[in-house]
C-alpha positions in Angstrom: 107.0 90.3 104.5 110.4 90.0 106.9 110.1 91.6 109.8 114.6 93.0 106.3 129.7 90.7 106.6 129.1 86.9 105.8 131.1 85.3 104.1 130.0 84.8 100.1 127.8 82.0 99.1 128.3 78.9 96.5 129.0 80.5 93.2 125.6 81.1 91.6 123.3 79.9 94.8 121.7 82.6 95.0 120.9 83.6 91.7 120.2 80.1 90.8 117.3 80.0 93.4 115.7 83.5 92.4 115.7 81.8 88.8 114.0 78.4 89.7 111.1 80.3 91.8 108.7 78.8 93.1 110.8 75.7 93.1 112.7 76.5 96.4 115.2 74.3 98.8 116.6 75.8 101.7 119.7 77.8 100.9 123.5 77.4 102.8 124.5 79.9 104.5 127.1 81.1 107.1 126.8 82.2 110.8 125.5 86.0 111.1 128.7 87.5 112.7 128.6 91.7 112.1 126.6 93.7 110.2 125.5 93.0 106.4 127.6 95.4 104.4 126.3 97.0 101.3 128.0 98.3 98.0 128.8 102.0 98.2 126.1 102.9 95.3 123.3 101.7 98.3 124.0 104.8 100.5 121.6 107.5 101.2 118.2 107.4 101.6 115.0 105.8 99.4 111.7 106.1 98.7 110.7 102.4 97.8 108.0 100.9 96.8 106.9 96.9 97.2 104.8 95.0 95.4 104.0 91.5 96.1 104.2 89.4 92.2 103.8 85.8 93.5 102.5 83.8 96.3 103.1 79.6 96.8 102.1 77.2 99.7 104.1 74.5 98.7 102.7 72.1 101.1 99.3 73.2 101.3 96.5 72.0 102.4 98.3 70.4 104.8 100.8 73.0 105.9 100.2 76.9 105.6 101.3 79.5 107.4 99.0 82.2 109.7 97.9 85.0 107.1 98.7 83.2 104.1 95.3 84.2 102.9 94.9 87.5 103.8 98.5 88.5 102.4 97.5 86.5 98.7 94.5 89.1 98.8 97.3 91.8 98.8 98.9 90.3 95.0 99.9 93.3 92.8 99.2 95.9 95.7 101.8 98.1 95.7 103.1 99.5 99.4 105.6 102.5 99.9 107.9 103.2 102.2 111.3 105.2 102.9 114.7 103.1 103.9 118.4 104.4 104.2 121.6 103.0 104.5 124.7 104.7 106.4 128.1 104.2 107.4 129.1 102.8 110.5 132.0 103.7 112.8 134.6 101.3 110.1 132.6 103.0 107.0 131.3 99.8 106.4 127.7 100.5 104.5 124.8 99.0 106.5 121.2 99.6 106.5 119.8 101.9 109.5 117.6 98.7 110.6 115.8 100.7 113.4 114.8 103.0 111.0 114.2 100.9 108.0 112.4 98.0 110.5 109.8 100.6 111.9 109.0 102.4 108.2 107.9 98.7 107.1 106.2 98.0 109.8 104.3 101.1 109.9 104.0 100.4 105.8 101.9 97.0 106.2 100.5 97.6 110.2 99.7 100.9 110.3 99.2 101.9 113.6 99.4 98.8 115.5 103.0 99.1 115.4 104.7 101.3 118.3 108.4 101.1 118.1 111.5 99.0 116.6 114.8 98.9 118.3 117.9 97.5 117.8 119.8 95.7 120.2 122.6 97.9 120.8 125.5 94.9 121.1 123.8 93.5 118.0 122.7 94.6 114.9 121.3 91.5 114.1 118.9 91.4 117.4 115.8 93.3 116.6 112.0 93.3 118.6 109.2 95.6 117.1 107.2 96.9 119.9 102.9 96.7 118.6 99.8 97.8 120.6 98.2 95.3 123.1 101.6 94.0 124.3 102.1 92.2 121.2 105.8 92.0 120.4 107.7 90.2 117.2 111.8 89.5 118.4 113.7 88.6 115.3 117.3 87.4 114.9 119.5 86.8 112.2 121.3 83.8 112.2 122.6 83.2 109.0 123.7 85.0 105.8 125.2 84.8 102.3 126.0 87.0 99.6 127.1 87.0 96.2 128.9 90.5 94.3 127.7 90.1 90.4 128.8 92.3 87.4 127.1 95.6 86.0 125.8 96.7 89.7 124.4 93.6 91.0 124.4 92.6 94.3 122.3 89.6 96.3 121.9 88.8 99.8 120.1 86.4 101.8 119.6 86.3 105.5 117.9 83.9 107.7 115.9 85.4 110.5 114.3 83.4 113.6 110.9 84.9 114.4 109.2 84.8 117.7 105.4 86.1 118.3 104.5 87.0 121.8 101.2 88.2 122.8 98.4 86.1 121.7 97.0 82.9 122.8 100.7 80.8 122.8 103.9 82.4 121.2 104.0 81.6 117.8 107.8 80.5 116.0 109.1 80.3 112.3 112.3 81.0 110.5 112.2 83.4 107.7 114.8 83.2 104.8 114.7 86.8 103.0 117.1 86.5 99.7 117.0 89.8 97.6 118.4 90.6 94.1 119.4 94.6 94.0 120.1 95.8 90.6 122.0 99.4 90.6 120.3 101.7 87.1 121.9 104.8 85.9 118.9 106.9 86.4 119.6 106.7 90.8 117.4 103.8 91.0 117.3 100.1 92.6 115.3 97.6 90.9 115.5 94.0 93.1 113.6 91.0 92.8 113.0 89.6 96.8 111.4 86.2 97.8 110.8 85.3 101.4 110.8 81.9 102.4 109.0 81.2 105.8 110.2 78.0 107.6 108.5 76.0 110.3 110.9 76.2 113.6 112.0 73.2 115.7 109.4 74.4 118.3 106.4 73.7 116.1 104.7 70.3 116.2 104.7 70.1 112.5 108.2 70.7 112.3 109.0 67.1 111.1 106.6 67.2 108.6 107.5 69.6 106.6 110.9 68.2 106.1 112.6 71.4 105.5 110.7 72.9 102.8 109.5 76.2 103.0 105.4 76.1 103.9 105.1 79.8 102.1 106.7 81.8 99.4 106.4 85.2 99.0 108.0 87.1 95.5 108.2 90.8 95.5 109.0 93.7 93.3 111.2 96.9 95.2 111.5 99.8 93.0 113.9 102.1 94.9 114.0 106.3 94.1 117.0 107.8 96.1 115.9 110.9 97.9 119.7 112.1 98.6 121.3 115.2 96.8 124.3 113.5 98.0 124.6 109.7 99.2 125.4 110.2 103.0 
């Protein structure tokens, strides 16, 4: 799980790399600058449920990430929460991430999880707030999308991850790429796979030659909630 205007990726990149899971190479991208803008049929608000398909350790045993194990134990669990997407002061669509950030968290932490805020001169600065002044600062850095026919849209945005508040801080990059598909009936079906990354700051960092030391694959299933998208 990722704790969820570039410019428009290589024709197909995307796509291509949801198709060839779990065969995965780190995906090009551009400098986060703004906001990630939706399409217009995203707005309102949803009740969505996630269900994790598919799990892969690529370089295991020699490389796996802290709760690999326990999250494989949560295969074909399915986990609800509610998510909205508004207009900002150009009438750009973007997702509320404050609001959407602290639903998830709450979704997979329960009640360890105290607060998420935004940074208010970034959208794309976030730190969620957890009991026993544990605290997770995440940052995008990079993004892609790619506008495909019949209500399609995919995205895929890099996040840098820093844990404070256990023994030593604990680093990774996180590369979240999800497939939204828009149905007649008001809902979202998407296909998501998280890629987590070893960071520079880890000493394994060579080894893993950038490949991704865990996979993650999910299933969203999105019911809007709205009378009216906002």
């Amino acid at each position: 799980m990722v704790f969820f205007l570039g410019g428009a990726a290589q024709a197909g990149q995307l796509e291509s790399s949801l198709a060839g899971f779990p065969r995965w190479q780190k995906l090009t991208v551009q400098a986060a600058s703004g906001d990630l803008i939706y399409p217009d049929w995203m707005a309102g608000t949803w009740n969505v449920t996630s269900t994790l398909v598919d799990v892969a350790a690529p370089l295991a045993p020699d490389l796996v990430t802290p709760g690999f194990e326990s999250n494989r134990r949560s295969l074909n669990v399915p986990v609800s929460f509610t998510v909205r997407f508004v207009r900002d002061a150009k009438q750009n669509l973007v997702a509320d991430r404050a609001f959407n950030g602290l639903n998830l968290a709450k979704a997979y932490l329960g009640r360890s999880v105290i607060a998420v805020k935004t940074d208010p001169t970034s959208p794309n600065k976030q730190i969620t707030l957890l009991k026993s002044d544990r605290t997770l600062l995440s940052s995008v850095t990079g993004r892609a999308t790619e506008s495909l026919q019949n209500n399609k849209f995919i995205t895929a945005e890099v996040f840098q991850q820093l844990f404070k508040g256990g023994s030593q801080p604990y680093f990774n990059e996180v590369e979240s790429t999800t497939a939204y598909q828009y149905l007649a009936n008001s809902t979202i079906e998407a296909d998501q796979v998280t890629a987590v990354y070893l960071s520079p700051q880890d000493p394994d960092y060579f080894k893993a030659n950038s490949q991704p030391v865990t996979l993650y694959r999910y299933r969203l299933e999105f019911l809007h909630l709205d009378v009216s998208p906002q």
